[in-house]
N, C-alpha and C positions, 0 to 999 in steps of 0.2 A: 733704675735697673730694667734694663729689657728682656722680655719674658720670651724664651726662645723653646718653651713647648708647643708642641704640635699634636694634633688629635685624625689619627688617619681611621675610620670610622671613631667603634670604640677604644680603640687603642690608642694610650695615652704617651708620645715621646717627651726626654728632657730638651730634645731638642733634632732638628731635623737631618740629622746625619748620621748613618746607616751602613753597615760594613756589608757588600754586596756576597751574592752567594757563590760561595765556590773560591771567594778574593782574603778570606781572614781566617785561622784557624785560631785553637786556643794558647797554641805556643806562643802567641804575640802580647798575651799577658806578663814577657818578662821583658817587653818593651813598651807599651802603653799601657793607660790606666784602662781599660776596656769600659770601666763604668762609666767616664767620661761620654762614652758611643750612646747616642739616640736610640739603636736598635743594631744587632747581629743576625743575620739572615745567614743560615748555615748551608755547607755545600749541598745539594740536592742528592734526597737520597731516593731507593726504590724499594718496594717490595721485597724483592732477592738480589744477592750478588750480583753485581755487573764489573765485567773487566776494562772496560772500557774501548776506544779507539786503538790504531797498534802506534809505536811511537817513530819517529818523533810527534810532538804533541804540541810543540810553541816553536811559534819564530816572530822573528820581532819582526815587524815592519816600519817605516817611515811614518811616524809620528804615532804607531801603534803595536799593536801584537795580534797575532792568531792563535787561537787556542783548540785545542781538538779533543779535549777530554775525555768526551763521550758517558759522561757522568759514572765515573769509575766509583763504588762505592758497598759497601760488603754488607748494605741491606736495611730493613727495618730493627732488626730484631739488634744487630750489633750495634745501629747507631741508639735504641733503649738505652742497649745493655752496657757500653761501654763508650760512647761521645756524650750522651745527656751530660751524666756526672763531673763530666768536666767542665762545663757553664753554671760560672758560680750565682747560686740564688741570689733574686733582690740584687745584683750587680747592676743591668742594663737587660732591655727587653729582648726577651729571645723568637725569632722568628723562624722556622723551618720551612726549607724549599723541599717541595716533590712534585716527583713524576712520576708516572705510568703509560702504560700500551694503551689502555681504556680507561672508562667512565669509574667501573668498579676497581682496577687497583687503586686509582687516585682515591675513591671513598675509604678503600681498606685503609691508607694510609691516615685518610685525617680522621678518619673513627678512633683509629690507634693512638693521635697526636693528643688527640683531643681528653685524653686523660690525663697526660702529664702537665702535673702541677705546673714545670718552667718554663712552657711552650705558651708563648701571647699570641700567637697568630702565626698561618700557614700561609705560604706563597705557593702558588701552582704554576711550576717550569712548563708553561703548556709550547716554551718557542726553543729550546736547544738548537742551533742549526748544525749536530752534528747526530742528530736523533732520527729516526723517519718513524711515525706513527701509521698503525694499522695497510690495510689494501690500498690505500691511496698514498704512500711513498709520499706524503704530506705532513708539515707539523701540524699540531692540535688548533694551533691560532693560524693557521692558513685558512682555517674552514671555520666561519660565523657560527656554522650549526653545533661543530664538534664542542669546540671554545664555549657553545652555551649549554649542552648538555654535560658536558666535564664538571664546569663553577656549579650546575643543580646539584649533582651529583654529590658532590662535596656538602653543597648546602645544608643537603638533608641531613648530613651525617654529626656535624660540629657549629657549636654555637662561636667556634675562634671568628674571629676578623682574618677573610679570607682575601688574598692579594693576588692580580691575574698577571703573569709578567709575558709579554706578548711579546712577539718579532716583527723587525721592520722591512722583513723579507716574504712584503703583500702588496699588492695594489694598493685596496684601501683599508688602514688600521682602520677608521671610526667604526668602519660596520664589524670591525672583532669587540672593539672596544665596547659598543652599544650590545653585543650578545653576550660579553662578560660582566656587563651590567644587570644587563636582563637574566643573566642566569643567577644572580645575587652575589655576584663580588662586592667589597665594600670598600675596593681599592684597584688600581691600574699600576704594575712596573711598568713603565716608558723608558727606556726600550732594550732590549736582548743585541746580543752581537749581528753583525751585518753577515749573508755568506764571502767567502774572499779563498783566496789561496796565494801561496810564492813558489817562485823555482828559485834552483840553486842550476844557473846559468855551465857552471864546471858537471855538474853531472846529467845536469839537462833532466833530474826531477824533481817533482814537488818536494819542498822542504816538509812539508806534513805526512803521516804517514797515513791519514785519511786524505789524503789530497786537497781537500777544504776544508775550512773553518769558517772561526767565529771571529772577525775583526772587530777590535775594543781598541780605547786608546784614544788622543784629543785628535787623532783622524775625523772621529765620524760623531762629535760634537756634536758641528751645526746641523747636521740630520737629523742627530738623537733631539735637538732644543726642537725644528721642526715639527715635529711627530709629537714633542709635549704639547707644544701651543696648539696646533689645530686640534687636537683629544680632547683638551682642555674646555677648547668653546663646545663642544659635542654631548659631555656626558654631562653627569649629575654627584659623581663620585671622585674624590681625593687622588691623586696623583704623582707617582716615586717615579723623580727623573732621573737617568740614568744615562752613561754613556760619554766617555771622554771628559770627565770631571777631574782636574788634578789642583785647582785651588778654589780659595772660596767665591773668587770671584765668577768664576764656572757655575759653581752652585748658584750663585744668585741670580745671573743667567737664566735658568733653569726654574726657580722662583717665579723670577718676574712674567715668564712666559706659562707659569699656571701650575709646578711642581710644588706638594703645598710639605715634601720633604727630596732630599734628593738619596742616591745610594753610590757609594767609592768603590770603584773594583781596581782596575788595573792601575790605578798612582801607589795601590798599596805594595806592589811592586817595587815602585822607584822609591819609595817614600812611606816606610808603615808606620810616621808620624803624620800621613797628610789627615787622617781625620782628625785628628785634632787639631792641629792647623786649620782648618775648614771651620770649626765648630770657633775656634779663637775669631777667625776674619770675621764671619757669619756673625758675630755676637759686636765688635767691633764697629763693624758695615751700620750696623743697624743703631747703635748709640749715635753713631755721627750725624744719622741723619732725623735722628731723636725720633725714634720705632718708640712706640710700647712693648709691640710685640712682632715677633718675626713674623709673622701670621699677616702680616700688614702691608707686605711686597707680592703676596700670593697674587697672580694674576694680572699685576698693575703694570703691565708693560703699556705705555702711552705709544699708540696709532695716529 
């Protein structure tokens, strides 16, 4: 029997596959068994009410989609008060995504998290590409300095297993990646959406109604596999790949090149049996080639 838990610091999965944030809600519990899921990373919330981007908000693209959300979400206080309770305990590991303008909302938030009993660990959205943080019209993971004072920030406040999910839309990720290390992350999302945009050629405007987005989708795969591998030889800390993943063999991909879990967004889309599909391959994959443990492909891509 191959042993398909994963240990992403202290956080312990049944297994490496992860319902991305913002990609799964709880109404999908009357089509999969959720407990089955490694972990649930929920849509990113904030502080206070945000309305989000104006619409429209998706368009598909050629082997992908754009998304424009603009992290629409009616706050801390409601998602306490009324999403917790609907993540059934002892199911599967619960993770929460947030963001903030500064160092201290993101504190105020995982200060907050960090009481509730069903909360395993916090992801810090530092890279939305429909966001722009503080006087530099920058995201938070554009800037080494911000990205390592944000992860302290949090540090201080929560003993969760904190997760840095960063953008591929920088010169060089390692030197973000290396200051959300140094700021005490005890994990890396690899990687957030690309920026992008479409026209609609008849009206001769953006199909978005923020003009840009966030391209996701098996477009931008091999970038996102990229961006794992070189992170991978760089840091010291565990690694959730991400990005154009729609079967298991993607995941493995993603594996081999140093993700030691991966995370499903946009197949849940076409497909919101592919996590488990993925978890069935994945477990498969790894008998065949007589694994003990999934754990066993982490980083073994041969050069």
């Amino acid at each position: 029997m191959v042993d398909l838990s994963i240990k992403i610091g202290k956080l312990k999965l049944k297994n490496p596959v992860i319902a991305a944030s913002g990609t799964f809600g709880m109404e999908y519990r009357e089509l999969i068994d959720v407990g089955l899921l490694g972990a649930i990373i929920t849509k990113t919330i904030t502080l206070k009410n945000r309305a989000g981007n104006p619409p429209p908000r998706i368009a598909e693209t050629a082997s992908g989609m754009l998304n424009s959300i603009g992290l629409e979400n009616k706050g801390l206080d409601d998602f306490i008060k009324n999403k917790i309770p609907l993540f059934p305990a002892n199911k599967t590991v619960l993770i929460v995504s947030i963001a903030g303008d500064n160092e201290d909302e993101f504190a105020q938030l995982a200060k907050a998290l960090d009481k509730i009993k069903k909360v395993s660990a916090i992801e810090l959205n530092l890279s939305c590409p429909n966001i722009k943080h503080g006087n530099r019209g920058c995201l938070i993971a554009q800037d080494e300095e911000a990205t390592r004072a944000v992860v302290k920030s949090v540090r201080r406040v929560t003993t969760l297993p904190i997760i840095a999910k960063l953008t591929p839309n920088v010169t060089d990720i390692i030197k973000i990646a290396k200051a959300a290390q140094e700021g005490g992350a005890d994990a890396l999302s690899l990687i957030n959406t690309f920026y992008g945009m479409a026209v609609d050629i008849e009206t001769r405007r953006p199909k978005l109604g923020n003009i840009t987005g966030g391209l996701s989708g098996p477009a931008i795969k091999p970038l996102a596999i990229r961006f794992v591998y070189e992170t991978y030889k760089a840091v010291d800390i565990p690694i959730i790949g991400m990005g154009g993943i729609m079967n298991y063999e993607d995941a493995i991909e993603f594996m081999l090149c140093g993700a030691a879990a991966v995370q499903i967004g946009t197949a849940n889309f076409v497909n919101p049996a592919a996590y488990i599909d993925i978890i069935k391959g994945i477990k498969a994959y790894s008998e065949k080639n007589k694994l003990r443990s999934v754990k066993d492909i982490i980083g073994k891509l041969k050069i």
